[in-house]
N, C-alpha and C positions, 0 to 999 in steps of 0.2 A: 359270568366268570367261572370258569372251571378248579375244583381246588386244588386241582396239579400242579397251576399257574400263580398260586398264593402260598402262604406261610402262616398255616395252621396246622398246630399240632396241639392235639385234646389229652388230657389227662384221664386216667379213670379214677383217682385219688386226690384230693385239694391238699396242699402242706398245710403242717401242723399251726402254723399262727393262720392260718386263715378261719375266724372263729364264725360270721354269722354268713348264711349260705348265699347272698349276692358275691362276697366276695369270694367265698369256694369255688361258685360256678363262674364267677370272672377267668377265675387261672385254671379252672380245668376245662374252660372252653378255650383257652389264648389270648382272651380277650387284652390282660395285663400281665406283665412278666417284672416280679421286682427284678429293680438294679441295688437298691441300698432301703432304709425302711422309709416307709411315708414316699418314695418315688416309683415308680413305673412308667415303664414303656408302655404303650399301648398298639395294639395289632393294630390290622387292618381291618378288622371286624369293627373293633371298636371305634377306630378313627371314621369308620361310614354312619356309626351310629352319632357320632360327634359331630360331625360335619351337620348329618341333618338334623342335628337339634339346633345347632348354630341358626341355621337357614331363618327357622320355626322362629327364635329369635330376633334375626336380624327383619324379618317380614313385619314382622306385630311392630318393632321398635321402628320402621324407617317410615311406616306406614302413622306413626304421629309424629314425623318430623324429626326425629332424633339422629344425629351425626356422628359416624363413623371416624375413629379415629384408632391410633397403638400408642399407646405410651413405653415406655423404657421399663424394663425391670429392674434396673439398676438404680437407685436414687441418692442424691448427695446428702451427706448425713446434717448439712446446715438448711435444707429443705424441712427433714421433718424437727428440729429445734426451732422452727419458727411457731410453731403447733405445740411444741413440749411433750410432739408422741415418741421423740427418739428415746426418752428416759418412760414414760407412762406405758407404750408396749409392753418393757420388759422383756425377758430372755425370749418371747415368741418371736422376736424381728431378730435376722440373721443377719449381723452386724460384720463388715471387716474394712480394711485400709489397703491401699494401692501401692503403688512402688512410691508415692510419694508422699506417702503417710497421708494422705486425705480420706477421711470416714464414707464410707455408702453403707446399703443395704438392699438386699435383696425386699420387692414390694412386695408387702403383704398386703396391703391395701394404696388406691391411687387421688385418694383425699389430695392431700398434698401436689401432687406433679399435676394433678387436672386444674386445680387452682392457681399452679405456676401459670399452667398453661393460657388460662383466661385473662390473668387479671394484667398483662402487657397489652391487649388487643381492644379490651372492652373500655369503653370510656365514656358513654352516655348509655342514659335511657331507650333511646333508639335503636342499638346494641344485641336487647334483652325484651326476648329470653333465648336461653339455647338451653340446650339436652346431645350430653354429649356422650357417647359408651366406645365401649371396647369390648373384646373378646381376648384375654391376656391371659398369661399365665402369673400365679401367684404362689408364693413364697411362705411358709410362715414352720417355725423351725419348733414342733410339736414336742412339746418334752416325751410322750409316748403315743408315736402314730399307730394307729390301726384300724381295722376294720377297710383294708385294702383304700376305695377312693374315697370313703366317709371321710376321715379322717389321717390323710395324707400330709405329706409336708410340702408337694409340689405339686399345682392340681390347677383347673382350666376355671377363668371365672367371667362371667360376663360384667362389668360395672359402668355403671352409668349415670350422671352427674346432672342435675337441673340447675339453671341460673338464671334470679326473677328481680324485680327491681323492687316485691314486697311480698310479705307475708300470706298475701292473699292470692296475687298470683303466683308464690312459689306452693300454695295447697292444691290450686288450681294443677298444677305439673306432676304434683305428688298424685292427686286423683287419677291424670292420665296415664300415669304408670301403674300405679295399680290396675286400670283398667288392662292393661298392656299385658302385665302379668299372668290376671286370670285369663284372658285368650292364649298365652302359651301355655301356661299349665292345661285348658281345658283340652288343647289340641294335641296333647300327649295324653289324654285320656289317663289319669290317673286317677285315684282317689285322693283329694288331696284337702287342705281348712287352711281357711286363711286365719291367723291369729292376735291378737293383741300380744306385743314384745317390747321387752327391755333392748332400747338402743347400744347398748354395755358401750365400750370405748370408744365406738366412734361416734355417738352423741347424738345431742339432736332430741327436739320434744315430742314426735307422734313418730311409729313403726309400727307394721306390721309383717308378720312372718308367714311364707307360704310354705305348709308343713303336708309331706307323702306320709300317709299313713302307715305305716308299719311296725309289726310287734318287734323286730331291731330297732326302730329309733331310738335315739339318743334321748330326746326331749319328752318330756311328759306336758300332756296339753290336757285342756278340762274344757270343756265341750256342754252348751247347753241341753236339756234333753226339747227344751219345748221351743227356744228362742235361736236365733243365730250368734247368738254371744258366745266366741272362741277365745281361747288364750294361752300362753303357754304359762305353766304351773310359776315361772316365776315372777308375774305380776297378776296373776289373777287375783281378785280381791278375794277373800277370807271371810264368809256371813256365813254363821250357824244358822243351818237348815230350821233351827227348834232354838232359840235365845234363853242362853240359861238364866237360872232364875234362882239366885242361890237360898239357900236353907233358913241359913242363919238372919236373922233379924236384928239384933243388937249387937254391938263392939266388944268383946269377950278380952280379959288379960291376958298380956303376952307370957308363954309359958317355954323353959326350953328344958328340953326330954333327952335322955337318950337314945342312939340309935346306931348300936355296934354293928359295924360289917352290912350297912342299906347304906349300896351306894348309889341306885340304880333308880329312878322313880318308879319301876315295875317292882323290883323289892319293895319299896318304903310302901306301894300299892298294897301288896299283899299282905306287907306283916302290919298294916294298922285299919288294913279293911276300909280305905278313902279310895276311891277312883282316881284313876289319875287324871281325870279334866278338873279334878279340886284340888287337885295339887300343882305348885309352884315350882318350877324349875329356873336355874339362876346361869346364863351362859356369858361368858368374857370374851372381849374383843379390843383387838389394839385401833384405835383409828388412824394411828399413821400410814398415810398415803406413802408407796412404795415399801411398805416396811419391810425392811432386812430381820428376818429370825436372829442373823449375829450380832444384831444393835440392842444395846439391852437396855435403850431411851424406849418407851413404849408410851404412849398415851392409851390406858385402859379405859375402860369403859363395860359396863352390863347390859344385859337384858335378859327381861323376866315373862314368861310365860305359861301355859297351863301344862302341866305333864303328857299331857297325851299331844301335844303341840308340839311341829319342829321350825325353828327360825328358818326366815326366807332371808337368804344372804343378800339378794337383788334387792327387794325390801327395805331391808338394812341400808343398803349403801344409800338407795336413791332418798331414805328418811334424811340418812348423815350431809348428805351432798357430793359424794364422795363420787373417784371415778371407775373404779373397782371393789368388789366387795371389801368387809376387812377380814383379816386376817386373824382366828381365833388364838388366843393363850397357852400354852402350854400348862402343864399340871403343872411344874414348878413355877410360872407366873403367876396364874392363878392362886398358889400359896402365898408368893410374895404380896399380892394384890390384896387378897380377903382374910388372909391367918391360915385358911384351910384349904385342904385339899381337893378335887371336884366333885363332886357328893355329898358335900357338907356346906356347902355356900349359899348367902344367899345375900339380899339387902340390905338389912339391917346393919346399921354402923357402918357404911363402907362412904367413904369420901371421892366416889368417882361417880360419873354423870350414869344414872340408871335411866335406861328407856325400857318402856312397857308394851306388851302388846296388848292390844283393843281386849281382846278374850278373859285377862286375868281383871282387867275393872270390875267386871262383873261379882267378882269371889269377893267374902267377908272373912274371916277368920281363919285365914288358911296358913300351909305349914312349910318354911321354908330352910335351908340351911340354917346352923347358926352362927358361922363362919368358926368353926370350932370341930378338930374331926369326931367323925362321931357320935353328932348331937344334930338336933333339931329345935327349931320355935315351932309350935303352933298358936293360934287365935292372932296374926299378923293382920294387918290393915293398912293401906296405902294412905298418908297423910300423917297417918298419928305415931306411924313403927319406920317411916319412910318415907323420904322426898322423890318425889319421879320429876327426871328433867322433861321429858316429851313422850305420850303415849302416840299409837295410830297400831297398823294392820300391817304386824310383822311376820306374823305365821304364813305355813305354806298352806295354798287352800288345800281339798282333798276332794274326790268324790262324795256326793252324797250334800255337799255344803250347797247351799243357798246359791241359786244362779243370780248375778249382779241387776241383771235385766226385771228380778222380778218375774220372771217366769220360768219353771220347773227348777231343777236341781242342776249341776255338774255331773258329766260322768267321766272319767278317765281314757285317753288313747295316749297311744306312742306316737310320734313321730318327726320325721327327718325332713330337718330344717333345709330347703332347696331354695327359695329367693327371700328377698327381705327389705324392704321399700323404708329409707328412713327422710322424713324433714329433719334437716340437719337446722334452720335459722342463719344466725352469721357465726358458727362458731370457728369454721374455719376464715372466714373471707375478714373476720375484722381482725385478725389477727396476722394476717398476711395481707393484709389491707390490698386485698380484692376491693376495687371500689368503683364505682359510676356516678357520671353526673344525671342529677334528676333535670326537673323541667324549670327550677328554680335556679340550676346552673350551682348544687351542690353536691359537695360528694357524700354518697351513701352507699352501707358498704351490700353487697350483693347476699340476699337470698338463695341458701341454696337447699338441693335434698341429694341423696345420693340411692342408690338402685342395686341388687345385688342379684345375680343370680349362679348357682353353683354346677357351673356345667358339666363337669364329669362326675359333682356328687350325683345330678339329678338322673343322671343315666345308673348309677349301680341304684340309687331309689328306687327305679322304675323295674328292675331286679327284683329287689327285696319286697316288692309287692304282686310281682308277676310272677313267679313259679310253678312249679308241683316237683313232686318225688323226683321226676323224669330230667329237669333242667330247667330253663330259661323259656319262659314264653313273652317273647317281644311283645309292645303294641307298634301297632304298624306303622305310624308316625313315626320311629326311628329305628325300627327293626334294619338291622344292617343290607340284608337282601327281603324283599317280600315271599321269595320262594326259593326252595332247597329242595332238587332233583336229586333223589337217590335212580342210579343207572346202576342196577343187575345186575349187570350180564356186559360187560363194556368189550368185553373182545370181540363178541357180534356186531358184526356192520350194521345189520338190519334194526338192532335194540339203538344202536348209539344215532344212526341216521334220526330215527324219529325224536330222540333223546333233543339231538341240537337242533330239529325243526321247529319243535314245540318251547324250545331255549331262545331262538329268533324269536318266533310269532312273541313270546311275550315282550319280550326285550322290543319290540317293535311297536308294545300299547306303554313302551315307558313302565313296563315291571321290573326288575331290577331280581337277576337268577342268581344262585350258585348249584354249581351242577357236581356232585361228588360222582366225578371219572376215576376215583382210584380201586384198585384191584383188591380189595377188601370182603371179608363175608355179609351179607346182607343185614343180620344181626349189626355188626357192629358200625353199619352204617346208619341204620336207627337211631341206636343208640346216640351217636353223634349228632342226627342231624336233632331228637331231642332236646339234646344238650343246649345245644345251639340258639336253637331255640326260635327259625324264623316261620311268620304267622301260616303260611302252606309250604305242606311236603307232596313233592308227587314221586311217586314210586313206578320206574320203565324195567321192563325185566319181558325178558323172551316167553316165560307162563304167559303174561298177562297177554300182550302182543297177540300170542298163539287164538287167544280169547276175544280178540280184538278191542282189551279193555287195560286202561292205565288207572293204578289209585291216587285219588288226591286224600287228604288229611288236611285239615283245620288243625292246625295244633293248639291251640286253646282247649277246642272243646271235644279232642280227638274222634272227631266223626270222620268216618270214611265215606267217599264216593267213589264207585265204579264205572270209570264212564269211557266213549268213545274218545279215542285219541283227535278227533276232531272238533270234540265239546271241550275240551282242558282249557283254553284258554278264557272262553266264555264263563264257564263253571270260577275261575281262578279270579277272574274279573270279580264274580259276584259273592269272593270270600271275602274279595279284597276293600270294596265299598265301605 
């Protein structure tokens, strides 16, 4: 393909919200071009790179049976109230009504319509199992998009659906997607962890998360140094590396002190000379599910933790039962709730349900608000100064803590969350009374899991881990073209003749060219083709010619070869392996 005959146009500059450099070198290669925020149009570049990740996709998934299918982007809004997600999404689902007042939604997820879709057809045992996906676009109305296709408001998803007549063959189905998974991610040669994850809203008892490493992600993961134990920071379990072992030995009276202007537990640290892991910190939280800020009904609630500790919201909810986190206090609930304001709060005396994390059991005598501004307790004790409704493991773990496995520690990476494999159980099918007969000739409702994978995220991922200074370096697995002919000298018969011979010959072993024919200086053909970024560059120019020599370029590893215009193909074959 000549780029005469296409519609690129490069930038030397990235616009100002474009903040971490996959999505820079997206729009100053063409790759995307906003139309509004969170959407884009995508070039031709990128639609080849799309496609063939689709392929990569569609090959791994059809090759264990699984069926192709489209669903509607459109869904009736008495679809998802069967589920109770039209109210539990919240403002992320893009809600509107037709000419005749009837509710849809733009799909943000296809839980709901694939389950329509099943549960008319399937009627026994005999039935089951199926696995059913798509390649869709989805929906989901980002209070603040960005980071180009990270986090987009309209963006390409692959999802895919298991349906088992139990438990054990719907893990059975879970396994082989998984296995599904890691052959597509390995086949794009990423670096990538699979992790231990919070289901969040769409539910379900076991998930795990396929994460591209990179210092952009989003996600913070904690990573065994000696075991395969991965996970993402919001359900990794929390063990101190070294089990504190507190000081104090005996139960000491409750004492309360003051303490002007320590609002902070790194103040009350320094001006009383305690660490903050022996000290107590006191955080509020409403547990109403969907709670409205402008509803001033709240069901408060505590939790108490070590100062140098931050609450795990995920943690949280999934202690409460909840289906999104809760939603923390404001400084003036907070007063209403405790007396005081936030820095001065603590347990003591409060008539709301206190939960504890694991880490503060440990502490005797420690020092906590006194619900009072201004003041402090110290020599506190759990039992005798305070009732706890429920302790367990609410802190976030960190580097350095106790890997779960029992072998070596956690260590900290970034990264960007590209597929996400959940057992869902029956939470949608008994609920929409998806159902089958068993062998008993009863109805039971259907087992299911659901499949995720983030198609145009996984492409700017594969960005954000592929670079240098210079641009884009593709891996070959979805590199738009395999190779990018810089032509020289394009007004010479002689340069361009060899130019499209050597454009055939490959295109003839199934390489896939783009040939920059445009009248441009040499330089800033580089530069571009750089940018660009695919895995070989060959460079035709009348010098070389003269020499009877064309250069190729690996771009990865920008080595050059000099070779005979009759070795390029051969040579290009064996970058390309």
């Amino acid at each position: 393909m000549k780029w005469s005959k296409l519609h690129i146009y490069t930038l030397k500059e990235a616009p100002a919200d474009a903040e971490i450099i996959s999505h820079k070198l997206l729009v100053r290669g063409g790759f995307i071009k906003k139309l509004a925020p969170g959407i884009y149009t995508y070039g031709n570049l990128l639609v080849r790179s799309l496609r063939k990740f689709e392929n990569i996709i569609r090959e791994e998934l059809n090759k264990r049976n699984c069926i192709e299918v489209l669903m509607p982007v459109v869904h009736p809004q008495a679809l998802w109230e069967e589920t109770g997600r039209w109210n539990e999404m919240g403002d992320g689902l893009l809600k509107f009504k037709n000419r005749n007042d009837q509710g849809f939604c733009l799909a943000a997820t296809h839980e709901e319509a694939v389950t329509d879709y099943v549960r008319h057809d399937i009627k026994s045992y005999r039935d089951l199992p199926k696995n059913i996906y798509q390649i869709q676009t989805k929906y989901r109305d980002e209070i603040r998009p960005r980071f180009g296709l990270m986090r987009g408001r309209e963006f390409t998803m692959k999802d895919a659906y298991s349906f088992d007549i139990n438990p054990e063959e719907a893990l059975k189905s879970y396994q082989s997607m998984y296995d599904a998974y890691k052959a597509i991610f390995d086949r794009l040669g990423l670096n990538y962890r699979i992790v231990q994850a919070d289901a969040g809203n769409i539910g379900g008892s076991q998930t795990h998360e396929f994460q591209v490493l990179a210092d952009a992600g989003e996600d913070a993961l904690l990573v065994s140094t000696e075991s395969d134990f991965a996970a993402n920071v919001e359900v990794a379990p929390a063990i101190d590396a070294v089990p504190y072992i507190s000081k104090e030995t005996t139960l000491k009276d409750k004492e309360k002190f003051a303490t002007p202007n320590l609002k902070t537990i790194a103040q009350l640290s320094k001006s009383l000379k305690v660490p903050e892991n022996e000290l107590v910190k006191t955080l509020f939280f409403s547990s109403n599910e969907g709670f409205n800020p402008k509803d001033q009904t709240i069901k408060p609630f505590c939790v108490l933790l070590r100062g140098s500790d931050e609450v795990n919201p995920v943690k949280l909810k999934n202690m409460l039962g909840m289906v999104n986190p809760p939603l923390m206090l404001t400084d003036e609930e907070v007063h209403s709730v405790s007396g005081a304001m936030p820095g001065s709060c603590g347990p003591v005396g409060l008539n709301i349900p206190i939960y504890i994390d694991n880490g503060v059991l440990g502490l005797k005598n420690f020092i906590v608000g006194a619900n009072e501004d201004n003041f402090h307790f110290k020599n506190i004790n759990i039992d005798r100064d305070f009732k706890v409704t429920k302790s367990g493991d609410l802190r976030m773990a960190k580097e350095g803590d106790k890997c779960p496995s029992g072998k070596g520690t956690l260590k900290s990476y970034r990264g960007i969350e590209v597929g996400h494999v959940f057992y869902l159980g029956t939470k949608y099918s008994q609920k929409m009374r998806a159902q089958y007969l068993d062998k008993n000739g009863k109805a039971q409702p259907i087992e299911m899991g659901c499949y995720g994978i983030g198609v145009t995220r996984t492409l700017q991922a594969a960005i954000e881990q592929c670079f240098d200074v210079d641009g884009i370096i593709w891996p070959k697995s979805i590199a738009p073209f395999h190779v990018h002919i810089c032509v020289l000298d394009i007004n010479k018969e002689a340069v361009m003749s060899v130019a499209e011979k050597i454009m055939t010959d490959l295109e003839n072993q199934n390489i896939e060219v783009l040939m920059d024919d445009r009248d441009e200086r040499p330089g800033s053909k580089f530069k571009d083709a750089d940018l660009l970024g695919m895995p070989v560059r060959i460079v035709i120019g009348e010098k070389g010619l003269n020499n009877n020599e064309i250069e190729v370029v690996e771009r990865k590893t920008k080595s050059v070869s000099k070779v005979n215009p009759t070795q390029v193909v051969e040579l290009v074959k064996s970058l390309l392996k």
